[in-house]
C-alpha positions as CSV (number, residue, x, y, z in Angstrom):
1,X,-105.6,-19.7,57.2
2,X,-108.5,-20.0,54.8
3,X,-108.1,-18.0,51.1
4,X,-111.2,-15.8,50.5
5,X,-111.3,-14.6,46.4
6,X,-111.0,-10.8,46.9
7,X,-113.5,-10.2,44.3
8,X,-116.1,-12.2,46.3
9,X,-118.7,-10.6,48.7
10,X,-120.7,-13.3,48.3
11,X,-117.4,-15.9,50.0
12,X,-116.3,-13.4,52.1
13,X,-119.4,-13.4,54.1
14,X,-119.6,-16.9,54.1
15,X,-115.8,-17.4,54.9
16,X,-116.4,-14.8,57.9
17,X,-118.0,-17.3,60.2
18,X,-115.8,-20.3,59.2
19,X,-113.9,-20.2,62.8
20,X,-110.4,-19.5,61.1
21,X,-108.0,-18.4,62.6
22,X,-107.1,-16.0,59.8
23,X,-108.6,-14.9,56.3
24,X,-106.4,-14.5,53.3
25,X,-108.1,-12.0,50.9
26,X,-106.6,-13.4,47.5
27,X,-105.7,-11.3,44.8
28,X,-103.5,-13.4,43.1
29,X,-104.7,-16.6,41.5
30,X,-108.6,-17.1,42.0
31,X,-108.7,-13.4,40.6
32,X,-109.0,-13.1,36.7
33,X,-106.6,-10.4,35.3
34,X,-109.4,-8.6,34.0
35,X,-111.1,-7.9,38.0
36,X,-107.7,-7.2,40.0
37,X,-108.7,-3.8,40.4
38,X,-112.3,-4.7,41.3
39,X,-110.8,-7.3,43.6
40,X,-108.7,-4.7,44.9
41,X,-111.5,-2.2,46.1
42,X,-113.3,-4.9,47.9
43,X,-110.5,-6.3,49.6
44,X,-109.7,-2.6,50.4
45,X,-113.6,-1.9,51.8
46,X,-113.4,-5.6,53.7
47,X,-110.3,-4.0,55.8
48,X,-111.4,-0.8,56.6
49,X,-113.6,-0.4,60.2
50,X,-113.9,-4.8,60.5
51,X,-114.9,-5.7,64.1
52,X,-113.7,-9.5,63.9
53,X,-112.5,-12.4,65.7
54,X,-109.7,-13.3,63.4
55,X,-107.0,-12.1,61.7
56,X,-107.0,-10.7,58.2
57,X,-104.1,-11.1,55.6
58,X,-104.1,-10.2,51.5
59,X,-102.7,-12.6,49.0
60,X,-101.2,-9.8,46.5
61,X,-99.5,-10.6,43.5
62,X,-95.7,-11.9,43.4
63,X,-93.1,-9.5,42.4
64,X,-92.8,-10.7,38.8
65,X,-96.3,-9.4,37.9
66,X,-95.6,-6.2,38.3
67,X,-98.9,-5.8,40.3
68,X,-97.3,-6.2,44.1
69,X,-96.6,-2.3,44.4
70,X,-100.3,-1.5,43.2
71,X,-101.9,-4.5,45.6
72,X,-99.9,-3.2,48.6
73,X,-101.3,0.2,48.2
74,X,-104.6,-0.4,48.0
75,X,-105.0,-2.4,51.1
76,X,-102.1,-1.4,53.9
77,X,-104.5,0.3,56.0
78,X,-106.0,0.1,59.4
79,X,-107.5,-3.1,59.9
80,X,-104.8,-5.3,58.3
81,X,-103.1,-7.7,59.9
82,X,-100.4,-9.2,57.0
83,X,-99.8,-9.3,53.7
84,X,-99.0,-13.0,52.0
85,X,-96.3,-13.0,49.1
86,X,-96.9,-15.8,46.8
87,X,-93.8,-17.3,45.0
88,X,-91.0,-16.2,47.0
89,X,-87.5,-16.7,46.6
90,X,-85.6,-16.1,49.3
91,X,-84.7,-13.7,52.4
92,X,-84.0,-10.2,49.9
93,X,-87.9,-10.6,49.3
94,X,-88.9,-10.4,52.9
95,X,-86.5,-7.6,52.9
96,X,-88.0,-5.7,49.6
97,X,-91.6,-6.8,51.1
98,X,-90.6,-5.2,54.4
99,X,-89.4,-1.9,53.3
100,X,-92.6,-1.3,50.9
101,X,-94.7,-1.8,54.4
102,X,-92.8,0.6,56.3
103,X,-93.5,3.7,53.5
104,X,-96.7,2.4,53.2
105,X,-97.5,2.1,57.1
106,X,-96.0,6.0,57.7
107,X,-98.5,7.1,54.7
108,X,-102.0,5.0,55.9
109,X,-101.3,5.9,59.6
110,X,-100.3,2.6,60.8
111,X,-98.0,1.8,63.4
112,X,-94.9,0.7,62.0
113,X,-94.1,-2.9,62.0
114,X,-97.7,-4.3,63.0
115,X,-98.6,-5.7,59.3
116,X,-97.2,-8.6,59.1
117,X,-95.8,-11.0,56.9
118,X,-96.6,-15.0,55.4
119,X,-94.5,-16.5,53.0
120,X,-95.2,-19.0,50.0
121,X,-92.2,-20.4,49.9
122,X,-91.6,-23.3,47.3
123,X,-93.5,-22.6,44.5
124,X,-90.7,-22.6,41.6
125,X,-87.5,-24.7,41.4
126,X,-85.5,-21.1,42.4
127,X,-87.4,-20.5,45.5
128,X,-86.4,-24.4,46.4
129,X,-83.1,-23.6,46.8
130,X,-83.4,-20.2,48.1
131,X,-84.7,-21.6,51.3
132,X,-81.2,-21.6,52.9
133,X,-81.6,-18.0,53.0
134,X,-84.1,-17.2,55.4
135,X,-83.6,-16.0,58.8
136,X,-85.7,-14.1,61.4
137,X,-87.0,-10.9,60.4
138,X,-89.5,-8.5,62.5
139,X,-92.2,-9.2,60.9
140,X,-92.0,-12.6,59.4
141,X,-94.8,-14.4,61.2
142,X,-95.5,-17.6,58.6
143,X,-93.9,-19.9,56.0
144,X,-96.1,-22.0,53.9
145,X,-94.8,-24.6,50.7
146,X,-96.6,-24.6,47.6
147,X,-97.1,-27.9,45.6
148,X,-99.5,-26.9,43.0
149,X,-97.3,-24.5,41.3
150,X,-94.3,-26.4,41.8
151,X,-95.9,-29.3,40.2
152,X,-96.5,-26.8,37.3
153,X,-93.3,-25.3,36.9
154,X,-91.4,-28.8,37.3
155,X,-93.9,-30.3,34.5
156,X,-94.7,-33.3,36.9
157,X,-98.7,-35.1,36.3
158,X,-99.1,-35.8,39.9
159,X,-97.5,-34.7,43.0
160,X,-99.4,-37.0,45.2
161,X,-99.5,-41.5,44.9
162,X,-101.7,-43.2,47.2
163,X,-102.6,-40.4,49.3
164,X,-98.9,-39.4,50.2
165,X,-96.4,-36.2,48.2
166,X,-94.5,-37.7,45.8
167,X,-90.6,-37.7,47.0
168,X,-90.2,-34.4,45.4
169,X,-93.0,-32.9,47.2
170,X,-92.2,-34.9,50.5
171,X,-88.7,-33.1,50.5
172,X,-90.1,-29.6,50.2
173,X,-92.3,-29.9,52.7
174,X,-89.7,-31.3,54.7
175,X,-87.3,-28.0,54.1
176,X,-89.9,-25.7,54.3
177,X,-90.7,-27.2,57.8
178,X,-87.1,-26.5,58.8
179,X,-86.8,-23.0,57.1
180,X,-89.8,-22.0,58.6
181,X,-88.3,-23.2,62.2
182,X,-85.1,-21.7,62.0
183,X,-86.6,-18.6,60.6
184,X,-88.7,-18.1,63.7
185,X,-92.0,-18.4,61.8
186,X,-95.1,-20.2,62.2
187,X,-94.6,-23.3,59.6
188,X,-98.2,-23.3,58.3
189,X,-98.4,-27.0,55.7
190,X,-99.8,-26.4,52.1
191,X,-103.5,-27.0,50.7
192,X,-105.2,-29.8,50.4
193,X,-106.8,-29.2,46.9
194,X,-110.0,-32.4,46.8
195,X,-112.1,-30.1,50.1
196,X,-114.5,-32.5,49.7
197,X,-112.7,-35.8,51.0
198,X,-112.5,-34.7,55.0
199,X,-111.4,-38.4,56.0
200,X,-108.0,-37.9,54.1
201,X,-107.5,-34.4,55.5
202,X,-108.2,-35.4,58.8
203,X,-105.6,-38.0,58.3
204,X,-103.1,-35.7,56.6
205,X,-103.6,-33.1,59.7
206,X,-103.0,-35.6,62.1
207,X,-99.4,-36.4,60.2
208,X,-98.8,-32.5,59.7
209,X,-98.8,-31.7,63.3
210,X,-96.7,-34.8,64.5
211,X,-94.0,-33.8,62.5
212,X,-94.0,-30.2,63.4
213,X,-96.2,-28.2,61.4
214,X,-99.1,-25.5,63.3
215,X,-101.6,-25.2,61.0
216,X,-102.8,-25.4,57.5
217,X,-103.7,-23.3,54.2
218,X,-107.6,-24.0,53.7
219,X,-109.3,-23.1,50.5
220,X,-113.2,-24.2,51.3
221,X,-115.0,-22.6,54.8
222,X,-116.2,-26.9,55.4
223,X,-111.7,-27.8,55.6
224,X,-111.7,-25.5,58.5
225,X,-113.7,-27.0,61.5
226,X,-111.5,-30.5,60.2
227,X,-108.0,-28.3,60.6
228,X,-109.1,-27.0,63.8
229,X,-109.8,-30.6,65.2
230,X,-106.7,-31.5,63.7
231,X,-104.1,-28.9,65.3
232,X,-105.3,-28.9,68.3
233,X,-104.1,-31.6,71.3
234,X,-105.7,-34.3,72.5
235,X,-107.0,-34.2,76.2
236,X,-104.3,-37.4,76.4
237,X,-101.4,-35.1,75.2
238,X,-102.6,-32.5,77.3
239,X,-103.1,-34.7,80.4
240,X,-99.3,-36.3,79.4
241,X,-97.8,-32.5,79.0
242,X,-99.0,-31.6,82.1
243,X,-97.8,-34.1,84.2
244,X,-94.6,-33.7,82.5
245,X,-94.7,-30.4,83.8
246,X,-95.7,-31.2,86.8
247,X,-92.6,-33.9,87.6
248,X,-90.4,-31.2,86.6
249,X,-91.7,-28.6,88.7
250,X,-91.7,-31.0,91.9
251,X,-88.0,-31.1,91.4
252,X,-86.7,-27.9,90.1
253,X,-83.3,-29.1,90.4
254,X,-83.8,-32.5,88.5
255,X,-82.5,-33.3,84.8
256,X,-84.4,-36.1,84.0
257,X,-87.7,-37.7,85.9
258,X,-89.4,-40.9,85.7
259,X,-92.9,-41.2,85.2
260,X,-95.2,-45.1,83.9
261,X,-91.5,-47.0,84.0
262,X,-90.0,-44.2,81.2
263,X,-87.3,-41.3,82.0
264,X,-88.2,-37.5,80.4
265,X,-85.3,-35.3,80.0
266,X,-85.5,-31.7,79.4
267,X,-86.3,-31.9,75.6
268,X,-89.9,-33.4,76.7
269,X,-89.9,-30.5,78.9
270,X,-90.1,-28.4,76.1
271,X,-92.6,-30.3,73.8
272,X,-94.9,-30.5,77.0
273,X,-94.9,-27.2,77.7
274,X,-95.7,-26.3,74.0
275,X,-98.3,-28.4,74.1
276,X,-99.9,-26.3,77.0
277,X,-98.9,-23.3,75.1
278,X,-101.3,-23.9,72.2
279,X,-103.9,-24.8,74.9
């Protein structure tokens, strides 16, 4: 999911032929206070009538600002896909969030329910602990973790040391994982700030996906093709997944099979077939 500034043309048109998955028109942080309703417009004209390949969200501003209710107006529409909510706190805002799109659907035409919603969901010490109240809502599709703000509103001077989160920033990630899971959402892992160092993110994407997570926040169009790689499996996993598969399905009635000298149970069943899935 790659951020796009919403008062950019200019990295919009770039960002278009990235080959994400899906654009996040920001009008939260990379827009100055004095061009949110500039950044509005644009995001507004982007949506309207695009013939694309990929699906478009909108950053809008947290709930706080006293912006959100403006943002939303301006760009539920036809041609929108989600709306992201930046600094959340817990499951009433996917509520509140949820009941502003259905007024807002009924008025632009939309069908009801089909903008849906990504979560930021760790960016202050509150939000932290209100990850225990999450569950699955219509139209939660994605949870993301936040370090940079955390590491702002916790006062820290690094959240990374030798290439790897800090333990406060290791156990976030690790919760939002979970809450994302149990929430029925996509769990989508945080920025990687330096875009230029593609050897560490490579590396990082590679960890991210072992432990769980589908893909990534992106904030430069050249992090992309790197993610991509990333996420995806490995003709090996696939090859493995399939013949897991295929064991199973020779013996519908078995528990467990053997294949190379090592016993799969129905758990690997799963994770093969997930595999296949994102294929």
């Amino acid at each position: 999911m790659l951020f796009v500034p919403g008062d950019s043309e200019r990295k919009l048109a770039r960002a278009a032929g990235a080959g994400a998955d899906a654009l996040i028109l920001d009008l939260e942080d990379s827009v100055a206070a004095s061009e949110k309703a500039r950044a509005r417009a644009l995001t507004a004209e982007a949506i309207t009538g695009a013939d694309r390949p990929w699906r478009l969200f909108v950053r809008v501003n947290p709930f706080d600002t006293g912006l959100t209710m403006a943002d939303l107006a301006a760009v539920v529409r036809p041609g929108l896909d989600g709306v992201m909510l930046p600094k959340a706190e817990g499951q009433g805002d996917v509520k509140r969030l949820g009941h502003c799109l259905d007024a807002l659907e009924a008025r632009a035409g939309v069908a009801q329910g089909s903008v849906r919603i990504a979560l930021v969901a760790t960016e202050t010490p509150a939000a932290v602990f209100g990850l225990g109240s999450y569950r699955p809502h219509p139209r939660l599709a994605a949870l993301s973790w936040g370090a940079e703000d955390l590491s702002a509103a916790l006062g820290a001077t690094e959240n990374r040391a030798d290439g790897a989160w800090t333990p406060p920033y290791a156990q976030v990630r690790t919760l939002a994982l979970l809450t994302a899971r149990a929430a029925g959402a996509a769990p989508v892992d945080t920025l990687m700030a330096d875009y230029r160092d593609a050897d560490a993110l490579a590396a990082d994407c590679r960890i991210s996906r072992r432990d769980g997570f589908t893909g990534r926040l992106a904030i430069h169009p050249d992090q992309v093709p790197v993610i991509n790689e990333g996420y995806a499996p490995t003709p090996e996993e696939v090859a493995h997944a399939e013949a897991v598969v295929a064991a199973f399905a020779a013996d519908p009635t078995a528990g467990t099979v053997g294949i190379g000298g090592r016993m799969y149970d129905l758990p690997h069943l799963k994770v093969a077939r997930g595999v296949l899935d994102r294929v």
